[in-house]
C-alpha positions, 0 to 999 in steps of 0.5 A: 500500500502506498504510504502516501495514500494512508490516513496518518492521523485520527481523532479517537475520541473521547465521546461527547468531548468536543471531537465534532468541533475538533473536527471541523478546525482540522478541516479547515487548514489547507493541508489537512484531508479529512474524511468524507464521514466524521465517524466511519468506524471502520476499525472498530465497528466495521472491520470485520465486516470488511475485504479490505482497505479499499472502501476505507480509502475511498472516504478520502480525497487522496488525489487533492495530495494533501499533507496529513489525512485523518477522521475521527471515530469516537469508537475508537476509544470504546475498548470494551466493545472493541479491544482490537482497535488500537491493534487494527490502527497501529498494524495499518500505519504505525506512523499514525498519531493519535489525538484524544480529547477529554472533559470533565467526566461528569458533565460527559456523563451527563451530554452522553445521557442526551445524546442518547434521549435525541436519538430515542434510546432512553425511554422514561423521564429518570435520569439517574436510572437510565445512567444507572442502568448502563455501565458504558455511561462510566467506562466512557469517562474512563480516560487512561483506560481507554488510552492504554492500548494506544500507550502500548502500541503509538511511541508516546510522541504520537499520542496527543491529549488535548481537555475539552474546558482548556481547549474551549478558553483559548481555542486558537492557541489550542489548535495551533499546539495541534497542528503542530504536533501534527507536523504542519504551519499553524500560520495557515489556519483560517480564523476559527469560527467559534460557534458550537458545532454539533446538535446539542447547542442548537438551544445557541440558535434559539437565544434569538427567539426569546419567546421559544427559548422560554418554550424549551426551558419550560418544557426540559422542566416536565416529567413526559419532556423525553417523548419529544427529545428526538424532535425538540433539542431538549436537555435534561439534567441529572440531580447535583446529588447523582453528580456527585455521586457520579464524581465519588465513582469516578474521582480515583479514574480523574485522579489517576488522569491527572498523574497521567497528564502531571498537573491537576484540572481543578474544574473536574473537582467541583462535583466534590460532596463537600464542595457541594455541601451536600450532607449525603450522596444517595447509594448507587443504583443495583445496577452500578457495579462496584468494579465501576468504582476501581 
């Protein structure tokens, strides 16, 4: 295969933390090519199914000869459901580099709940038995677990970690740190359109009618608001108590994030019971097992 006409670089995830707007930043420098589709899975959830590479490679403008060619598949970083991917991408191109975005786990927990109520996958008005209920709500904010078979396999100068909350305050500087890693002139970028990109802020759109803003507001309000999820860009919020306890399961995961990375992200804490002044987090459900806690 000619090593000219490979994708060299991928953004696998995490999901829910920002990959669509990091996405289309990448897109618009001049010697970037970017996939057709933004999420084509091929090495996660389409591998198997496939003959090859040709498919693939044909979601890609090759001909344009770009510099750097990539997509972004949040699946990539689903290890669970596929532990072979960071296997099938090494053994493609070993020169790949890999770019991780990440966010506080509890608020990703959170935009992974609404993500799956627009698409008609949660039923019901509770949203603590819903997360409860599903342990890829946790194992998805699991960040080092989900980076370890890159660490394994990708030189860790291939290996880029960017935080959702640090990206979004400087976002400019944030992609002229990518682009470099990625080997290519930061001078080229465009001025970045700031504006959210994905359908979860489409509540953004509507600040400029008052009137309808007020509408969703009081809809997000009701119990039976999740039967028109699919339809209206509703968006639910989980209890600050379930937060909390969301961050008590998860703190040792963002603890040992933090070592990874070598300095704190003090954002990530503020779900702390005791910042919160919350005299008691609630049991979690059956459901939740206590390896989630580990």
């Amino acid at each position: 295969m000619d090593a000219s006409n490979k994708v060299n670089f991928c953004v696998i995830g995490a999901q829910k933390c920002g990959t669509t707007n990091l996405a289309e930043h990448l897109l618009s420098h001049p010697d970037i090519g970017f996939c057709k589709e933004k999420e084509p899975d091929f090495f996660s959830k389409l591998f198997d199914k496939s003959s090859g590479f040709d498919a693939y490679h044909n979601l890609f403008d090759f001909d344009l000869n770009k510099s750097m060619y990539g997509e972004a598949s949040t699946s990539y970083s689903f290890v669970d459901e596929y532990p072979k991917t960071a296997e099938r991408l090494f053994n493609y191109n070993p020169d790949m580099k890999i770019l991780f975005i990440v966010r506080d786990p509890v608020s990703r927990v959170e935009s992974h709940f609404n993500h799956r109520l627009r698409k008609g996958y949660i039923l019901g008005d509770d949203p603590v038995k819903n997360v409860s209920a599903e342990d890829d709500f946790i194992q998805r904010s699991q960040y080092v677990r989900q980076l370890e078979p890159y660490l394994k396999l990708f030189p860790a100068e291939q290996v880029k970690v960017l935080v959702f909350e640090e990206f979004l305050s400087d976002q400019s500087a944030a992609m002229r740190d990518v682009v470099n890693f990625l080997g290519l002139d930061p001078d080229k970028l465009p001025e970045l359109e700031l504006s959210p990109k994905n359908i979860s802020d489409a509540k953004v759109r509507l600040k400029k009618s008052t009137i309808a803003l007020r509408i969703i507001e009081w809809l997000e309000k009701q119990s039976w608001s999740w039967r028109l999820a699919k339809w209206i860009p509703i968006r639910k919020k989980l209890p600050l108590e379930y937060k909390a306890l969301l961050y008590s399961m998860m703190r040792k995961d963002i603890t040992d994030f933090e070592a990874f990375i070598g300095r704190e992200i003090p954002s990530w804490h503020k779900w702390n019971s005791r910042k919160l002044e919350i005299p008691h987090v609630f049991a979690p459900c059956d459901n939740m097992s206590e390896s989630n806690t580990k």
